[in-house]
C-alpha positions in Angstrom: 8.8 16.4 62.4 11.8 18.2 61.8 9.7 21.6 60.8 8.2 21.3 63.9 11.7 21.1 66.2 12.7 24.0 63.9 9.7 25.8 64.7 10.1 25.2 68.6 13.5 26.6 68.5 12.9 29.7 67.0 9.8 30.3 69.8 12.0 29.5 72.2 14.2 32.1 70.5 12.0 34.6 70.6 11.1 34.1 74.3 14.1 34.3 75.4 15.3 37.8 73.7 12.4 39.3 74.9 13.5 37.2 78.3 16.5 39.7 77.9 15.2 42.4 77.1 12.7 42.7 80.1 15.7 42.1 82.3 17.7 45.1 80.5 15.0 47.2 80.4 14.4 46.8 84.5 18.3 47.0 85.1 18.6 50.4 83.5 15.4 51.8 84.0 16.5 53.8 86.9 19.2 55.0 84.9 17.7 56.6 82.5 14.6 58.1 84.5 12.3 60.6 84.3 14.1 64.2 84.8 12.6 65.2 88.5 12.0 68.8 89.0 12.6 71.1 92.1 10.9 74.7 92.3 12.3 77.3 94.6 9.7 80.1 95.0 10.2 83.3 97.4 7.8 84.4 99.3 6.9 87.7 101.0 5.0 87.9 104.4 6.1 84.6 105.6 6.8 85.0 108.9 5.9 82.3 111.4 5.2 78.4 111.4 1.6 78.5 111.7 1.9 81.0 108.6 4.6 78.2 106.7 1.7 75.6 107.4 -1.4 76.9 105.7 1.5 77.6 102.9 3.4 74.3 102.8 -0.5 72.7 102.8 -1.6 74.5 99.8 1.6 74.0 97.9 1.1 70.0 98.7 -2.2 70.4 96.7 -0.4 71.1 93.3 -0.4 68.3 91.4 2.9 66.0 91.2 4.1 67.5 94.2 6.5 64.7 96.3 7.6 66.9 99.1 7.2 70.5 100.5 9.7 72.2 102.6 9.4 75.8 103.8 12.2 78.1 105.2 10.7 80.3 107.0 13.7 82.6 108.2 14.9 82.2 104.1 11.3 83.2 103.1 11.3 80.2 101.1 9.6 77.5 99.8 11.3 74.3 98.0 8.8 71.7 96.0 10.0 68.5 94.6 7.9 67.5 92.2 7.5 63.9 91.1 9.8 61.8 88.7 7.8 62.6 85.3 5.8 65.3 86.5 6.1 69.1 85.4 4.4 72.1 87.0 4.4 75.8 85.7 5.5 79.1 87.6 2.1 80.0 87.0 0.9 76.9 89.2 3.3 78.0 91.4 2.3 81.3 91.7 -1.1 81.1 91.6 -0.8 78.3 94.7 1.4 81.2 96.9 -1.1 83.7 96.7 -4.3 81.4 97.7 -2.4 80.4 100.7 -2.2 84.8 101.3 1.3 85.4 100.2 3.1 87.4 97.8 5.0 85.0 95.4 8.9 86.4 94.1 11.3 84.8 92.0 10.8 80.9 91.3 13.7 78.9 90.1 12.6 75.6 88.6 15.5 73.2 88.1 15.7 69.8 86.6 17.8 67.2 88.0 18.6 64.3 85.4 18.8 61.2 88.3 20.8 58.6 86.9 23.9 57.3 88.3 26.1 58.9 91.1 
């Protein structure tokens, strides 16, 4: 009987670190996160919104891709790609001139998350 109180503890043990652990893990997931990326890519020939729609609508294609925003008098596009998710110039490139455009420079930058 006494093995079998014994036994009961250390389950109960057991439950209850992983009890902890569970918590931990979902208090500091968000601190830790997946690195989120955001492309900058310039594009040539992009002159009007009808023009930054077809563009903005290909871009939102890729896949991964959270947001789309287009600046037309920039002659820019910004992507934010999803926590976890990593896309290539290439992609980027390739995407740009499907929509008709002439892709420049893209600047991919990670941004860590975590706390403020």
């Amino acid at each position: 009987m006494i093995r079998r109180v014994k036994l009961g503890e250390t389950v109960l043990s057991k439950q209850r670190t992983v009890f902890v652990l569970l918590i931990l893990a979902t208090l500091l997931s968000p601190l830790v996160g997946w690195a989120k990326e955001r492309i900058t890519v310039e594009v040539s020939g992009l002159s009007c919104p009808f023009c930054a729609f077809g563009l903005e609508k290909k871009l939102k294609q890729l896949p991964g891709v959270e947001k789309v925003t287009i600046k037309v008098n920039e002659g820019v596009a910004e992507i934010d790609v999803a926590e976890g998710k990593k896309m290539t110039e290439e992609q980027v490139e390739q995407a740009v001139k499907e929509a008709s455009f002439t892709p420049g420079k893209v600047k991919i930058e990670e941004d860590e998350g975590g706390a403020p």
